[in-house]
C-alpha positions in Angstrom: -56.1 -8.7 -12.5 -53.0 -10.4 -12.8 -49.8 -9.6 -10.7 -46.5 -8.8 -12.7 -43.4 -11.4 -12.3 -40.4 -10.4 -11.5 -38.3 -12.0 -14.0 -36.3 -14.4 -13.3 -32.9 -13.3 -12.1 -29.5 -13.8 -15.1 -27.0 -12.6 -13.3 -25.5 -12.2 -9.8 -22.5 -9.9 -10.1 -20.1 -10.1 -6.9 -18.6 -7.1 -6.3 -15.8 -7.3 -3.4 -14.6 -4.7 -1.3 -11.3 -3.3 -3.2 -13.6 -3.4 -7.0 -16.1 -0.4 -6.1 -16.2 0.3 -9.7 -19.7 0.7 -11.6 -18.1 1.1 -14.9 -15.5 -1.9 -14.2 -16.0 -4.9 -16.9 -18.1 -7.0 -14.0 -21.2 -4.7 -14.8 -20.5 -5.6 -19.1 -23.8 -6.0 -20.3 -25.4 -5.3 -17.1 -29.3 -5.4 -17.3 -31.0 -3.1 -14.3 -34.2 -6.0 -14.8 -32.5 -9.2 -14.3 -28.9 -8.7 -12.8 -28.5 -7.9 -9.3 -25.4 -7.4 -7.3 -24.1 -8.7 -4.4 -22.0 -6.8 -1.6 -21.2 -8.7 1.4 -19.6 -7.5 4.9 -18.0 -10.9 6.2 -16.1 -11.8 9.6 -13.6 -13.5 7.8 -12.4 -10.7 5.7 -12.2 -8.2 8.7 -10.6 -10.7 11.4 -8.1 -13.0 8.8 -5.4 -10.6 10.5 -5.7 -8.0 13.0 -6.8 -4.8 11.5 -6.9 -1.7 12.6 -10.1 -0.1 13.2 -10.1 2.6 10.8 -9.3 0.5 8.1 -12.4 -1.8 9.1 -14.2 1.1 8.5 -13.1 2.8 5.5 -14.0 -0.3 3.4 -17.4 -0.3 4.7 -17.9 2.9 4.9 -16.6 2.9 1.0 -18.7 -0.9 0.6 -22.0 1.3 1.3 -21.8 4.2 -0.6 -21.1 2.4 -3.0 -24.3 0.5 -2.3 -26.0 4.1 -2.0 -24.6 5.0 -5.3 -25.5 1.8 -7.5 -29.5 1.9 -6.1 -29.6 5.5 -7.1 -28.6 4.7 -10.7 -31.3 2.4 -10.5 -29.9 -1.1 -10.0 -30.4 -3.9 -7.5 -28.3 -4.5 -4.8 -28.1 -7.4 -2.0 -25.6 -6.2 0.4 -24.9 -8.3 3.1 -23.9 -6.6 6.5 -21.6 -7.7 9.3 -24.4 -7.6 11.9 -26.9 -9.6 9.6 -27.8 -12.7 12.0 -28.3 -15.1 8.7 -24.5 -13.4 8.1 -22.4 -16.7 8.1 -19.2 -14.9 8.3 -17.4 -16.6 5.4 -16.8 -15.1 1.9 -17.7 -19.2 0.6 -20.3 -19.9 2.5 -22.2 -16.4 1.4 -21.9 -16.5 -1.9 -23.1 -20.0 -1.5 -25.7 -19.1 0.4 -26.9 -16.0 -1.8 -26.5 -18.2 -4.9 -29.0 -20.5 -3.2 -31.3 -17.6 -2.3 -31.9 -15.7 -5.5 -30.9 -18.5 -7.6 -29.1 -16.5 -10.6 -28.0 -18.0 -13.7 -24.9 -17.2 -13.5 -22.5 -15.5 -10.9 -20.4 -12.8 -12.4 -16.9 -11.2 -10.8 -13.6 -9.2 -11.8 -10.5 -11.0 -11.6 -9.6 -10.5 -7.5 -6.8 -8.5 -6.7 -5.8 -10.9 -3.8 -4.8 -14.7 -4.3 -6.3 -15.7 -1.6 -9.8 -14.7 -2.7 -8.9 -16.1 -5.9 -8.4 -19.3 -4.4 -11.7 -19.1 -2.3 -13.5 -18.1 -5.9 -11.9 -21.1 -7.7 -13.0 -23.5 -5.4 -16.5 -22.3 -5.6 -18.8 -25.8 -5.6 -20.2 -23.9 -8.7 -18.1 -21.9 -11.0 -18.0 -18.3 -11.2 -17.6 -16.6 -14.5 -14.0 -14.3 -13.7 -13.4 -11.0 -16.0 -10.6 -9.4 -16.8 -10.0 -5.8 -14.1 -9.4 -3.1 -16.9 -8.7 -1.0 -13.9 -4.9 -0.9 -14.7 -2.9 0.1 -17.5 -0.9 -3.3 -18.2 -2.6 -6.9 -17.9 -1.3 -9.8 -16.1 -0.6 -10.9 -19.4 1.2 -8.6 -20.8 3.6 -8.1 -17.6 4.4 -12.3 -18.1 5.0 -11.0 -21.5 7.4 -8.4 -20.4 9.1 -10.7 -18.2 9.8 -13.0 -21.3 11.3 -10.4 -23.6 13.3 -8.9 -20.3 14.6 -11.6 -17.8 16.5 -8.8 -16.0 13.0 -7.4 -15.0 13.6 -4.5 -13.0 11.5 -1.6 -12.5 13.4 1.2 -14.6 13.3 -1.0 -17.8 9.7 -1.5 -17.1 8.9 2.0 -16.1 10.4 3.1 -19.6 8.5 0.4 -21.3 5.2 1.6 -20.1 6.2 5.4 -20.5 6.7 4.6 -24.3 3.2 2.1 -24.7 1.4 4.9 -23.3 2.6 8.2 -24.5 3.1 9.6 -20.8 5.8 12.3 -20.4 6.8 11.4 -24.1 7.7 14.0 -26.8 6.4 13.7 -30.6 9.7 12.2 -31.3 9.2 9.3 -28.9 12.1 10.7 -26.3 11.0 11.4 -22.8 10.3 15.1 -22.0 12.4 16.7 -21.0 14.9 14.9 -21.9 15.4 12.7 -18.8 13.3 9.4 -17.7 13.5 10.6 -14.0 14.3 13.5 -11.5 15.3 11.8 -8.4 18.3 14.2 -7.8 16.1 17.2 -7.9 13.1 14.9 -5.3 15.4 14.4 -2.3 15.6 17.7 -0.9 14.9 17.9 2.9 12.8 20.5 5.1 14.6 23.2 6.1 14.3 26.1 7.8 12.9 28.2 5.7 10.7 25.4 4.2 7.4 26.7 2.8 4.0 25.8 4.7 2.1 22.3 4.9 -1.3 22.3 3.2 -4.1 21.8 5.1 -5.7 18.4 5.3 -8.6 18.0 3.6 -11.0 15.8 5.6 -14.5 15.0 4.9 -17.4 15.1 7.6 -19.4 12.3 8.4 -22.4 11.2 6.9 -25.0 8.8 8.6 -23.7 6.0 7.0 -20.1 6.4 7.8 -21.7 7.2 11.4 -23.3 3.7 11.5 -19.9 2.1 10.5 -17.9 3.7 13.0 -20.4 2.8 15.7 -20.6 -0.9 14.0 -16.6 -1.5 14.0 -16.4 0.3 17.6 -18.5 -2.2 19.0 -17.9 -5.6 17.3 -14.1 -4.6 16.9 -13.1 -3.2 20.0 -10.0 -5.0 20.5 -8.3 -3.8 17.2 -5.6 -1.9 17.3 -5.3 1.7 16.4 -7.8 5.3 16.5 -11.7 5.3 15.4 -12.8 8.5 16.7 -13.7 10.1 12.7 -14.0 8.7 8.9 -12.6 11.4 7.8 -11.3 9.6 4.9 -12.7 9.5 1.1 -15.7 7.2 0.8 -16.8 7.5 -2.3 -16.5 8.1 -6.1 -17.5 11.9 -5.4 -15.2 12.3 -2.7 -12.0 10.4 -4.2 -12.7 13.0 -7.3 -12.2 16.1 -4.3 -9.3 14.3 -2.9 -7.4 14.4 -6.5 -8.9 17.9 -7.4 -7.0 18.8 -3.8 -3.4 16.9 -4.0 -3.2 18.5 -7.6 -3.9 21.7 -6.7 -2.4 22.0 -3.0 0.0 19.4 -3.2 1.0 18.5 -6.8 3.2 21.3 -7.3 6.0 20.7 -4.3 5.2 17.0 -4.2 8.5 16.0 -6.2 11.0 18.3 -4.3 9.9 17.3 -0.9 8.6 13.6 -1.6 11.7 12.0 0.2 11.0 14.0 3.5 10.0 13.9 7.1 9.1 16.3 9.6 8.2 15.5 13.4 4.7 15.6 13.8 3.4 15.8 10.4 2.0 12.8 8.7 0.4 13.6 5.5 3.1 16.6 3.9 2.7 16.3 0.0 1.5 13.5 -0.3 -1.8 12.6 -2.2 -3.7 10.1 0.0 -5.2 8.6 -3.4 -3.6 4.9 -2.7 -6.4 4.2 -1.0 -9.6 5.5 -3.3 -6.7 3.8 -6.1 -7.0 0.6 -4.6 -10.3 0.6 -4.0 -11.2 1.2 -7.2 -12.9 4.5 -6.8 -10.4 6.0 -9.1 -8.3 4.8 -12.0 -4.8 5.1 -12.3 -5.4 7.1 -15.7 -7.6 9.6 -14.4 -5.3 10.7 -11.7 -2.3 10.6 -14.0 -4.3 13.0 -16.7 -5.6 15.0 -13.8 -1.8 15.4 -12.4 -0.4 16.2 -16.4 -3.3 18.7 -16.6 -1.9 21.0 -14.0 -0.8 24.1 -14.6 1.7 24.5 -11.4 3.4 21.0 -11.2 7.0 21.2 -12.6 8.2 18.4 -14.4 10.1 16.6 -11.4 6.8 16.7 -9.5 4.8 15.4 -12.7 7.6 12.5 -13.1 7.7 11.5 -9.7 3.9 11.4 -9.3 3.6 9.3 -12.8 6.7 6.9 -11.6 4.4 6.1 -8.5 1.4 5.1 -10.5 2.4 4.0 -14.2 5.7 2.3 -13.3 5.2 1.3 -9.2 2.2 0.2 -9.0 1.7 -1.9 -12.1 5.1 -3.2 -11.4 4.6 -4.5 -8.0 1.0 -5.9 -9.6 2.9 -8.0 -12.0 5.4 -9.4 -9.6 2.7 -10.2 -7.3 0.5 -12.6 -9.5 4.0 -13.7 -11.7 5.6 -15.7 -8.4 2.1 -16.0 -5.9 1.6 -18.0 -3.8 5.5 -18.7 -3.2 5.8 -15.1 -3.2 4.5 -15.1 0.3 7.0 -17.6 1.8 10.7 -16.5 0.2 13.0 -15.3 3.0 16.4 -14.7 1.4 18.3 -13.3 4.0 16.7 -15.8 6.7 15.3 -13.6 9.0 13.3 -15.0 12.1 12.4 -12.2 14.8 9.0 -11.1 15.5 7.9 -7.9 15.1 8.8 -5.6 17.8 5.9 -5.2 20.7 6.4 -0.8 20.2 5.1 -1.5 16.3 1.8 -1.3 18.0 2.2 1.3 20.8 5.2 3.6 19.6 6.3 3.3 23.2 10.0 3.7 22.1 13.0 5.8 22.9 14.0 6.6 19.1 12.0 9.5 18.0 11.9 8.7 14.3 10.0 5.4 14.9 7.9 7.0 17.7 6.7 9.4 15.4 6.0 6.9 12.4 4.0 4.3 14.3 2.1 7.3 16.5 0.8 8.1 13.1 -0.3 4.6 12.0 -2.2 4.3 15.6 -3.7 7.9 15.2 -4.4 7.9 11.0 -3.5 4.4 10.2 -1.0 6.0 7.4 2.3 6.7 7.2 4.1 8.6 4.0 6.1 5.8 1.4 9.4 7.1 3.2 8.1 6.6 6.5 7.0 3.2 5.7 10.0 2.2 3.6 13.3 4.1 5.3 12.3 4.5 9.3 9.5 1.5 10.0 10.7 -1.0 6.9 14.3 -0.6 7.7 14.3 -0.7 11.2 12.6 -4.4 10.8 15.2 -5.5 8.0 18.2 -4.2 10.0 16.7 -5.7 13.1 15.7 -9.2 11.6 12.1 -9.1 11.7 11.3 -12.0 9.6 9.5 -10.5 6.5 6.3 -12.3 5.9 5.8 -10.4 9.4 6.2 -7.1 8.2 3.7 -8.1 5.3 1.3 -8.4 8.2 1.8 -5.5 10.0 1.5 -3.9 6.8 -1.7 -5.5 5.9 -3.1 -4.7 9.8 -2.2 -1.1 10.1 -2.5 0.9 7.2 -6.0 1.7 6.0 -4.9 1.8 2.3 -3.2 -1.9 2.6 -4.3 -4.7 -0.3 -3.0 -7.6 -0.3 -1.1 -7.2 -4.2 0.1 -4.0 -2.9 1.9 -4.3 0.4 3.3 -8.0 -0.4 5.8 -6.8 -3.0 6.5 -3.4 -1.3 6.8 -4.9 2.2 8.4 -8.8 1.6 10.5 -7.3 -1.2 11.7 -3.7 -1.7 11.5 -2.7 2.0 12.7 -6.3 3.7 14.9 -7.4 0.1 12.9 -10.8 1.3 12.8 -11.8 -2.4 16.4 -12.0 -3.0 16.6 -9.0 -5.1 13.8 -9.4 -7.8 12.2 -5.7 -6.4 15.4 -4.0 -6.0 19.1 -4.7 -7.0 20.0 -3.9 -3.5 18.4 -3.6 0.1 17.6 -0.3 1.3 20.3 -0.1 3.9 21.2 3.3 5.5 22.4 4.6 9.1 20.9 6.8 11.5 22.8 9.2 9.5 20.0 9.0 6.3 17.0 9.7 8.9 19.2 12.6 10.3 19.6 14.3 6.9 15.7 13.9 5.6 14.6 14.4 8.9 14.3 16.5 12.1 13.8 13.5 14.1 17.3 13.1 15.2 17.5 16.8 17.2 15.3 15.8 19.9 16.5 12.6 20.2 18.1 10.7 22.9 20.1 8.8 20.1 23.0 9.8 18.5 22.9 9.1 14.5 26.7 8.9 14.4 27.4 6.3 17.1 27.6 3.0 16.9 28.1 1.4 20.0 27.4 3.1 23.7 23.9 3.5 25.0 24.2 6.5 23.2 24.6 5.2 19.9 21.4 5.2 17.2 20.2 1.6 16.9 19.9 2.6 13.2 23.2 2.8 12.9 24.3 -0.3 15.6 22.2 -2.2 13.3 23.3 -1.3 9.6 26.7 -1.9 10.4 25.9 -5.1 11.8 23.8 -5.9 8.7 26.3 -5.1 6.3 28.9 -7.2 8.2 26.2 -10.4 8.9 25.7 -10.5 5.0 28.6 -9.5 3.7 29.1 -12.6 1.5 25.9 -11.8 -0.3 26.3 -8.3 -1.1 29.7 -7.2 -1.0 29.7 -8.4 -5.1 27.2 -6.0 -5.1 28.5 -2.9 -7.3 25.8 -0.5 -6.1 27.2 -1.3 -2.5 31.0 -0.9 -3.3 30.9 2.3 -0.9 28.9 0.8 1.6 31.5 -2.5 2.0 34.6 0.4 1.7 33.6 1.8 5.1 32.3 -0.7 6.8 36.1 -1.9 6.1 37.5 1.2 7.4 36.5 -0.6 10.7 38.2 -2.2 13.4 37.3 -6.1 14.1 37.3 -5.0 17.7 34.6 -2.2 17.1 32.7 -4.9 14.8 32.7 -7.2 17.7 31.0 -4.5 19.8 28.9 -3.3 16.9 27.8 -7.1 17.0 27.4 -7.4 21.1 25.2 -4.1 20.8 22.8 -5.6 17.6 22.2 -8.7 19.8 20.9 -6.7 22.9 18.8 -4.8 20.7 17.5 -7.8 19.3 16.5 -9.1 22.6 15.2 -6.0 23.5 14.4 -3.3 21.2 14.6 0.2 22.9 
């Protein structure tokens, strides 16, 4: 009696953290007999920048159900983890290792979302066969495309762009519905006091494998910064699916109105959560955005603003990422040096807006787009945090951070590192901004509407000292003309103690 053969294997198909996808373009022509794919859990990846431990853990967490989910549909899986001993750490020397161990064919893998991967894949010893992500609505292609026909590229143009290729929010006549491209008037509106209630979280218990991972990344990555105590966060397809299902029914409906606001002590408000199971590829961007138009509660300024995010933000910031990478990485156009500040990891600070922020990247490692944009991000652009810096920070704290994602959002609409290319101006505003979205400033020690004393809010020390320090590069700027006319309602004397005050704080951020 002869012994069957396994048959020989065709394909490896690498399948990196942020692509957990079975239906992605990597698995094209996948046969259950002959393919196998590979997973791998690599030092390198986790340690390339300090990381905070939840974020560790949700991609491994994610990176093994996945695992769980492709064996139960029947097909092979090698997944390498971090505690393997023959584990030699590197995403290279793995797959070259692996390669040399099942001895495929060919190696298979979708087009990485980072560069730097991409650089690692393309200089491979032996060449990897690269597909095209169909994950997002616009290619790389067509975004250089775009760019050619627009050299003005700025979001709004593109936003409208994709709104008309794809028929979202547009009326049989090809206007937009409604009437309007966008509701940003009617999505600013603060908490007051009669504000309705916060929707419960919804957070998911822990199954034996995101057990093992917590224990794992507890052990071998003590030192990281931030909170492990629970995974509480989406791990898989099924999971991701409840987490939609929960911000369009809880969440959807006020998301628009309140999407600009803060409120001491609460992290997550409206806000969906889904960046993360987005960018890890456990949902697509046009299943949420059909899930979100399907609702029967959402108001159109809460459908718009929710469809801005995904159809025109995030494909935007995609395109800009691969159109100027790597240089992307490097451009510093208002030349800013300082590190970032030591409380960024502990929240030990006086201001109570930035204590609350950072407390809830150390607790949740997530903070709500204003929070990361107008409190955290400004603070390090009116300071002078340098803004490859911020990048990192980013990339270290948040457990939702890719690379293609934060670089454009942190180096250039939140630090205007780019010169302008992601927004037309900096996001610049006083302590006065904070105090009108916010309820940070009534418990504070720091008075939004001074300048100078020991009294005054470094937010507003600082953007007075930022307008004045770059005045030559933005008072041209016509969406600034109000901004320069009060800052020249000032005194030289009171800009010279504006000045002496931004340099203390510099040295020594309260």
């Amino acid at each position: 009696m002869t012994r069957s053969r396994q048959p020989k294997m065709r394909n490896l198909v690498l399948v990196l953290g942020d692509q957990l996808d079975g239906r992605s373009a990597a698995f094209d022509g996948f046969d259950k007999e002959r393919d196998v794919i590979l997973q791998m859990e690599v030092m390198e990846e986790a340690a390339y920048i300090t990381q905070h431990k939840l974020r560790i853990a949700y991609f491994f967490s994610s990176m093994r159900h996945f695992r769980e989910d492709m064996t139960a549909r029947g097909r092979r899986v090698h997944y390498v983890v971090i505690d393997d001993p023959k584990n030699t750490g590197s995403f290279e020397t793995e797959i070259i290792r692996i390669r040399k161990l099942l001895n495929p064919d060919h190696v298979i893998a979708l087009e990485p979302g980072d560069w730097r991967i991409a650089e690692k894949l393309r200089r491979l010893p032996q060449p990897v066969e690269i597909r095209t992500d169909r994950h997002f609505f616009s290619t790389r292609n067509e975004f250089a495309a775009f760019t050619r026909d627009h050299p003005r590229h700025i979001l709004e143009t593109f936003y409208r762009y994709m709104r008309r290729r794809t028929g979202v929010l547009m009326d049989k006549a090809g206007k937009p519905v409604g009437s309007a491209w966008n509701y940003d008037e009617q999505n600013r509106k603060p908490f007051g006091k009669h504000a309705p209630a916060i929707p419960a979280v919804l957070a998911f218990k822990m199954d034996p494998i995101s057990t093992e991972v917590r224990d794992v990344v507890s052990r071998r990555f003590a030192s990281s910064p931030g909170k492990l105590d629970t995974i509480d966060l989406p791990v898989s397809r099924a999971q991701a699916l409840e987490q939609l299902e929960d911000f369009v029914c809880n969440r959807l409906p006020l998301f628009g109105t309140y999407q600009d606001a803060m409120r001491n002590g609460e992290p997550f408000l409206y806000h969906s959560r889904l960046s993360g199971p987005l960018n890890l590829h456990l949902l697509t961007p046009a299943e949420v955005i059909d899930a979100a138009l399907k609702s029967p509660d959402a108001p159109l300024n809460a459908l718009e603003g929710f469809v801005r995010q995904i159809l025109g933000w995030r494909e935007y910031v995609r395109g800009i990422y691969w159109q100027r990478m790597p240089h992307y990485a490097d451009e510093n156009a208002l030349e800013a040096q300082l590190r970032m500040p030591r409380f960024f990891w502990t929240a030990e600070t006086d201001m109570r807006c930035l204590a609350d922020a950072i407390s809830h990247t150390i607790n949740h490692a997530y903070a709500h787009h204003i929070e990361r944009l107008m409190v955290m991000g400004l603070f390090a652009m009116l300071l002078g945090v340098a803004p490859y810096e911020v990048h990192r920070w980013h990339m270290s704290m948040f457990w939702d951070a890719v690379d293609w994602v934060s670089l454009p959002n942190t180096l250039g609409m939140s630090q205007y590192g780019d010169g302008g290319v992601m927004g037309t101006k900096p996001y610049a505003a006083s302590g006065a901004y904070i105090n009108r979205m916010s309820d940070h400033c009534k418990g504070c020690r720091f008075d939004p509407k001074k300048s100078v004393g020991d009294d005054a809010c470094p937010f507003t020390t600082l953007y007075w000292n930022f307008l004045a320090k770059h005045r030559k590069r933005f008072t041209s700027n016509g969406r600034m003309r109000n901004q320069y006319l009060n800052l020249d309602r000032k005194s030289a004397e009171e800009l010279r103690a504006v000045r002496r005050r931004a340099d203390l704080l510099a040295a020594k951020p309260p």
